[in-house]
N, C-alpha and C positions, 0 to 999 in steps of 0.2 A: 504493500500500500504506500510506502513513504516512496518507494521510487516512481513512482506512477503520479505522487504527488510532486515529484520535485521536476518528473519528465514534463506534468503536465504545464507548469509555470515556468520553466523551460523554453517552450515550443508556442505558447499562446503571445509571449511580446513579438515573438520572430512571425505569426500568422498576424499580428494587428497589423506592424510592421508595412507586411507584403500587402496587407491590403489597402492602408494607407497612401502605397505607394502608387499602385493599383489605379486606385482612383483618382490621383489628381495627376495621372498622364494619361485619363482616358482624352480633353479634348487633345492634345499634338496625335498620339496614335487616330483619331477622328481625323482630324486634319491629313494624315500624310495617307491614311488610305483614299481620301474624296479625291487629292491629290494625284496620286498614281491608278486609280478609276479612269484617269485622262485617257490615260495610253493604254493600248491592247498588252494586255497579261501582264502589263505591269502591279495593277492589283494585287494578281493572285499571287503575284512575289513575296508585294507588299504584308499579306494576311499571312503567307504561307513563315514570315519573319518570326511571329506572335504565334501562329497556329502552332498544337503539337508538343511542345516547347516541355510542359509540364509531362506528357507521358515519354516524352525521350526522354527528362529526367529517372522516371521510375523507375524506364529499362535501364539505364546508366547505374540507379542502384542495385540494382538486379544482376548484372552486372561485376559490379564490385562488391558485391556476397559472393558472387556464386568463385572469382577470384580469390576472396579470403579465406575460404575453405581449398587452398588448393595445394596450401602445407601447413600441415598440424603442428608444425614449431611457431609459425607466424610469419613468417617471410610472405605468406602469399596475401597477408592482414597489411605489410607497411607499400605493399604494390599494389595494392586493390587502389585510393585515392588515384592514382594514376588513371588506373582503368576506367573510373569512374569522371577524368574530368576529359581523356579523350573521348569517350563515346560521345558527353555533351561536345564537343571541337567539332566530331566528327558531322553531326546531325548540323550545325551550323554551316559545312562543309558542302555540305550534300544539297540544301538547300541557295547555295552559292550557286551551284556547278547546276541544278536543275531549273535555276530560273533565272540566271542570269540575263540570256540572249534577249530575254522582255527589255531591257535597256539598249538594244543594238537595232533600235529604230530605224527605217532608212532615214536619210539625211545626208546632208555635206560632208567630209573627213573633216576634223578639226584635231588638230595635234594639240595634245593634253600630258601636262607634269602631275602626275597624283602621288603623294607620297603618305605612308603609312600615321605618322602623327595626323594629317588633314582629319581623318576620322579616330585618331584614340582619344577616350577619354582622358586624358594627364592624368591630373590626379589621382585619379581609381589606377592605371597601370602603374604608377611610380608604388605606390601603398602595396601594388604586388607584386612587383620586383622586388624590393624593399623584404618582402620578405623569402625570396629565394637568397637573400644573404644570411638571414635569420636560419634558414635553414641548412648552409651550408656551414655555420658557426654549429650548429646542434649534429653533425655528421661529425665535427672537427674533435669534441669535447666525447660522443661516443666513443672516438676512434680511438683516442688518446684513454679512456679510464676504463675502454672492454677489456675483459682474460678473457681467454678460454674457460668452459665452462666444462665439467664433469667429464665430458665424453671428448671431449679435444677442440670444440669447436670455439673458432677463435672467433672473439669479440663478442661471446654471446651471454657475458657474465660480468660482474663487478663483486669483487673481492674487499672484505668488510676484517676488523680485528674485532674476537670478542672481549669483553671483560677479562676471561682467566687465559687470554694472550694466543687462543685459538683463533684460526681464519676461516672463515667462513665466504662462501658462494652462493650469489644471487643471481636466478633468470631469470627470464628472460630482459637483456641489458642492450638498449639499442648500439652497438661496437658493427664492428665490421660486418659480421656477421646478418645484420639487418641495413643497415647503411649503402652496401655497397648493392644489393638489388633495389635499394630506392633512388641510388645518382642512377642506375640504367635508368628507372621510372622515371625521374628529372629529367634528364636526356631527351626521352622519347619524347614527353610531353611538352617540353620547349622549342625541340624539332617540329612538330607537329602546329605548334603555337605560329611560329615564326612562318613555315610554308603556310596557313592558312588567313593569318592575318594580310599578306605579302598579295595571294591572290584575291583576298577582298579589294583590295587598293588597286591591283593592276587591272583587274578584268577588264575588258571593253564593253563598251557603252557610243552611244551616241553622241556627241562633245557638242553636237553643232545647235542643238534644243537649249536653250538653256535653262528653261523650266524641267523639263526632266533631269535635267545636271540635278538641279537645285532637288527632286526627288531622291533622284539617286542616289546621290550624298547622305541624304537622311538615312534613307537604308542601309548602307556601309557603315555608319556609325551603331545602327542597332546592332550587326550584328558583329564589329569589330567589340560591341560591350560584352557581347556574348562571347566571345573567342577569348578574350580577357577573364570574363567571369568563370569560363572554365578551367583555366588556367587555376582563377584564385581558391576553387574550390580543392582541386588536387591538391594543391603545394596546402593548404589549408589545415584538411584532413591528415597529412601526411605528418606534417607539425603535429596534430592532436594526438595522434597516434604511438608516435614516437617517443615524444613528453610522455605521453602515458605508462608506457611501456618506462620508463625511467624514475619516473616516480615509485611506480610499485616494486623494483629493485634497489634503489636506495633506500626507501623505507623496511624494508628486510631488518629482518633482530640480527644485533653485529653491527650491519654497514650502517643502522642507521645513530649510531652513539661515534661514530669517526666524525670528529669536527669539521673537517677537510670537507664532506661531502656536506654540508647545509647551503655552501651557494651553489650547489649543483639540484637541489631540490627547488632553489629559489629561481634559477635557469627555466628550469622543466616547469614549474607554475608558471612564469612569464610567457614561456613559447606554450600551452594552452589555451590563456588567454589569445593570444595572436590568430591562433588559430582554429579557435571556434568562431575569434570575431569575422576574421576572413572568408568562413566558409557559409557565415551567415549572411554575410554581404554578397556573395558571389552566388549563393542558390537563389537569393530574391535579384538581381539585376539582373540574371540569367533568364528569369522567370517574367519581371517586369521591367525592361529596359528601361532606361534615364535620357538615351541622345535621342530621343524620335521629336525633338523639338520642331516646329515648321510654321512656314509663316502661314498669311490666312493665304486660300487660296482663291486668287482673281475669276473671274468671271467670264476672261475668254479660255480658258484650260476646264471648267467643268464641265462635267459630262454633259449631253443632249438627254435630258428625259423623256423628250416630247413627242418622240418615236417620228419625228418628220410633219407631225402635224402645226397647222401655224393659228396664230391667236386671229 
């Protein structure tokens, strides 16, 4: 009961949150679908940005379960966040490459410099960068105080002095041993990041419209939030994880009367915070994008309602 109480107060600020947010960018999302309603299947681009979004997350988790069960030491628990924030990458991907060509309207050729900042949010990607160094300092500090644990396996322990001068072994300890399949995960998810944000920015379009520019744009920024927000939710998770997983081995009876190790427990509480908060921000901007800002839309780009008929 108490956990169900603390899950529930939990998850109810983070659901006001999303709906909050929800709502006061229903008019710009209004605005940039009337907007892209102009142009043929530029719309269905448009919805298809927003559409979905929520059940590719749940396969994403689904996902990253059915990965954490894929080794019963935990290795396949600090690579599941990966798994879980390409699928979202991917599904933003997908919908890239499947509706792009709505924006390669005929028209004149106009030679266009589009560069990747034009659509990143700053701030939200700097706060998530920001913490791929956080996380490469919490790989540094495993690596450095993992042993081997019981059976040989290196970096998957932390070694504690008791009271009557015995030494004692704590696991699971995030050391080499869990670390170094989360830089592959790092790796791939930042490869993955860079190739996808790269072709949201370059794809082609139309140059020579410049009210569908002006569309366009807004959609590259939704889904470059989203390409981001995937990002922040892996590296996020990955933090929580791991911190976790440190926590509960420092506090072991033995390691946890070593004075040495209390700013090491104060590490691991800091990088939890970081990354719950990160992964709470990244599941609601994922879910409810921030750049679909757009202007109002004039009166010679709206659709014809009137089926041909005249007043």
């Amino acid at each position: 009961m108490f956990s169900l109480t603390v899950a529930v107060f939990a998850v109810f600020p983070l659901l006001m949150a999303l709906f909050a947010i929800w709502f006061s960018t229903r008019v710009p999302r209004r605005e940039l679908k009337a907007a892209a309603d102009a142009y043929p299947e530029l719309g269905e681009f448009s919805r298809k940005i927003y559409r979905s979004r929520f059940w590719n997350l749940l396969v994403a988790i689904f996902l990253a379960w059915a990965i954490s069960n894929f080794d019963n030491l935990g290795r396949g628990l600090v690579v599941a966040p990966y798994g879980l924030g390409l699928c979202m990458l991917l599904y933003i991907f997908y919908v890239e490459v499947r509706y792009y060509k709505a924006a390669r309207t005929p028209g004149v050729a106009s030679l266009e410099s589009r560069e990747l900042r034009r659509y990143l949010p700053i701030y939200y990607a700097l706060a998530t960068f920001t913490s791929v160094t956080a996380l490469l300092v919490l790989f540094s500090i495993g690596n450095v105080q993992g042993v081997e644990d019981d059976q040989g396996r290196v970096g998957r322990a932390i070694s504690g002095v008791c009271a009557d001068g015995t030494t004692t072994l704590a696991s699971p300890f995030p050391g080499w041993y869990y670390t170094l399949p989360s830089m592959v995960g790092l790796f791939a998810l930042l490869l993955a990041y860079a190739f996808v944000t790269w072709f949201i920015a370059k794809r082609p379009r139309n140059g020579s419209d410049a009210r569908l520019v002006e569309i366009d744009d807004a959609l590259r920024r939704v889904a470059t939030e989203g390409a981001v927000s995937s990002l922040a939710v892996g590296l996020g998770m990955n933090l929580v994880i791991l911190s976790a997983m440190g926590v509960q081995a420092v506090g072991a009876d033995c390691v946890n009367d070593a004075d040495n190790f209390v700013w090491l427990i104060a590490v691991y509480g800091a990088a939890i915070f970081l990354g719950l908060s990160l992964a709470a921000v990244g599941i609601t901007r994922y879910l409810v994008p921030l750049s679909a800002e757009f202007g109002a839309l004039p009166d010679e780009v709206k659709p014809d309602t009137t089926d041909g008929e005249k007043p």
